[in-house]
N, C-alpha and C positions, 0 to 999 in steps of 0.2 A: 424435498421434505417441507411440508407444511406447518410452518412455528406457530406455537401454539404463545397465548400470553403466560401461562408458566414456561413453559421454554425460555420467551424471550426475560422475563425476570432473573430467571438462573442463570443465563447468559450474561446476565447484567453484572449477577454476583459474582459468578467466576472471572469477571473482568477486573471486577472490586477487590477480591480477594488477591488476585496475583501484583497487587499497587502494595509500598507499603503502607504504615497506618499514616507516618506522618507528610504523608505526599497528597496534601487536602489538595493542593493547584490540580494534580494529573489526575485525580480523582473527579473534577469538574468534566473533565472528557473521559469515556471513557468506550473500549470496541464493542461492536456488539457484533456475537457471533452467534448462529443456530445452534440450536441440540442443548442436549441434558448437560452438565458441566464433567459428569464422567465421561462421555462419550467426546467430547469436547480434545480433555487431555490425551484418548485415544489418538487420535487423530494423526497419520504417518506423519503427515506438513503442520509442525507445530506452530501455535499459536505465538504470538510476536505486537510488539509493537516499539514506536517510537517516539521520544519527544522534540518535539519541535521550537525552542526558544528562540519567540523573535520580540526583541524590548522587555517589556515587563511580564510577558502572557507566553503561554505553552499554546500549541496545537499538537496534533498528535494523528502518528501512521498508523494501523493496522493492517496488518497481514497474515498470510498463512506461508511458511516457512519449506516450500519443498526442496529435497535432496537427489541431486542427481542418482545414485545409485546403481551407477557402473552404465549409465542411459546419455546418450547426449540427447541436452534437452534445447538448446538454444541453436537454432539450427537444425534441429534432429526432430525432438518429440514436439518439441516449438518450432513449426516453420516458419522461416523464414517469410516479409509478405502477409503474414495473416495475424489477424489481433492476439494480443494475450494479456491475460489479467493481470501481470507482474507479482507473481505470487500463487498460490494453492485456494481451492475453498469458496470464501464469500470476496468480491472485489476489494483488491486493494482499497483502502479510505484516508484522504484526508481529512482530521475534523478540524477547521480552523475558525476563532473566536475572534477573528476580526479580518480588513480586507488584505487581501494580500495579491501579489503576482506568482503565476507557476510557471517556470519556463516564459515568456510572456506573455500568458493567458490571468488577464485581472479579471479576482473571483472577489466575491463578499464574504460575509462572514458565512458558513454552512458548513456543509459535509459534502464532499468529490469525491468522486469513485477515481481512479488514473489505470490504464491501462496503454501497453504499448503494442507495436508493429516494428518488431526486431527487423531488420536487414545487415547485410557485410557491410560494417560503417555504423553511418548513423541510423539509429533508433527515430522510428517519431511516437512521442508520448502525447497519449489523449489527456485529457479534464474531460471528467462527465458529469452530469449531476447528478445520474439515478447511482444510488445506492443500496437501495431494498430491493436486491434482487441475488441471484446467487453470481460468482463468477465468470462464467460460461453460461453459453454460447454470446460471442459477443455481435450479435445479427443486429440487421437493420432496425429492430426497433429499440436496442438499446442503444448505437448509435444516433439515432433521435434525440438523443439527449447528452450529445454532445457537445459541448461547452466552447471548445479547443483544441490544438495541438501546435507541437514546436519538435524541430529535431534535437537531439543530444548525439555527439559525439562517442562513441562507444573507446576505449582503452584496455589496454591486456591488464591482467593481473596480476599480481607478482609471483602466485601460486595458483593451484584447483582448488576454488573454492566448492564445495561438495553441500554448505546446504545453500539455500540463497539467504541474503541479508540485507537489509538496508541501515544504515549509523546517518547520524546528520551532522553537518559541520559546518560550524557559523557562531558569528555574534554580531553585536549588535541588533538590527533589524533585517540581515543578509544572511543568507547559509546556501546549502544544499543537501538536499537528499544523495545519499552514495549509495547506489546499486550495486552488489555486486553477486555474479555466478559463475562456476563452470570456471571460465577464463575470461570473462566479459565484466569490465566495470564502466557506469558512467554518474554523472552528476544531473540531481534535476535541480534548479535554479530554485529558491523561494526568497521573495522578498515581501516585505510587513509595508502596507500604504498607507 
């Protein structure tokens, strides 16, 4: 689908909308996703995000939310071996407002797209820089703009988790992103430089 700049405005505003009022910081970031804002909340893989607090400043995940749906997907409709977007839609994003390390990939201040390569075991998660693009296919020339990678250790979950999520846990200037699907969780490293 080809966004138009009304698209991408509305897109802006449905991101703005779903913040509260008095959350001026998370409003300095904020997702941007294609399409109309009805067609938006359509959407089977709900829209999502997260905040990132490292020190004084927020960064922040965006994603699209899918549900297994009686499907194995990590392994199954996600094979094993082959890239995946971590998430539904447009690439997962991190937006971060100052320099940080991902897993041990040191990034500057921008926008990363992260995508992985599930295996039995460890995952290895990319850093990419291109963003403006959609999800899928993740071929050689979006690879081109690849940043990094690092492995993360994969861990069971305590339950089926049935939609995917990601939560962050940290303070100070240290946390991680927590993935979790299906029966697959791990931790992606971030630290503030």
């Amino acid at each position: 689908m080809k966004q138009t700049g009304t698209s991408t405005a509305l897109a802006l505003l449905f991101a703005l909308s779903a913040l509260g009022a008095g959350d001026v910081e998370a409003q300095a970031i904020t997702c941007q996703f294609r399409g109309e804002p009805a067609a938006l909340a359509e959407r089977p893989s709900p829209l999502d995000s997260v905040e990132v607090r490292l020190g004084d400043d927020a960064a922040k995940l965006c994603y699209g939310r899918p549900s297994a749906r009686g499907r194995t997907m990590i392994g199954g409709e996600d094979p094993y071996g082959s890239p995946w977007r971590l998430g539904a839609n447009e690439p997962t994003t991190l937006h971060l407002p100052f320099p940080a390390t991902i897993g041990n990939v040191p990034v500057q201040p921008g926008s990363y797209s992260l995508y992985a390569i599930p295996e039995q075991g460890a995952w290895t998660i990319v850093v990419n820089g291109n963003t403006n693009r959609w999800g899928i296919p993740i071929n050689p020339d979006v690879r081109r703009s690849d940043i990094g990678s690092f492995e993360v250790e994969t861990m069971p979950t305590s339950s089926h988790v049935e939609t995917m999520t990601f939560r962050f846990e940290g303070s100070g200037t240290s946390g991680a992103l927590v993935f979790a699907w299906e029966n697959t969780m791990f931790r992606i490293p971030i630290t503030r430089r």
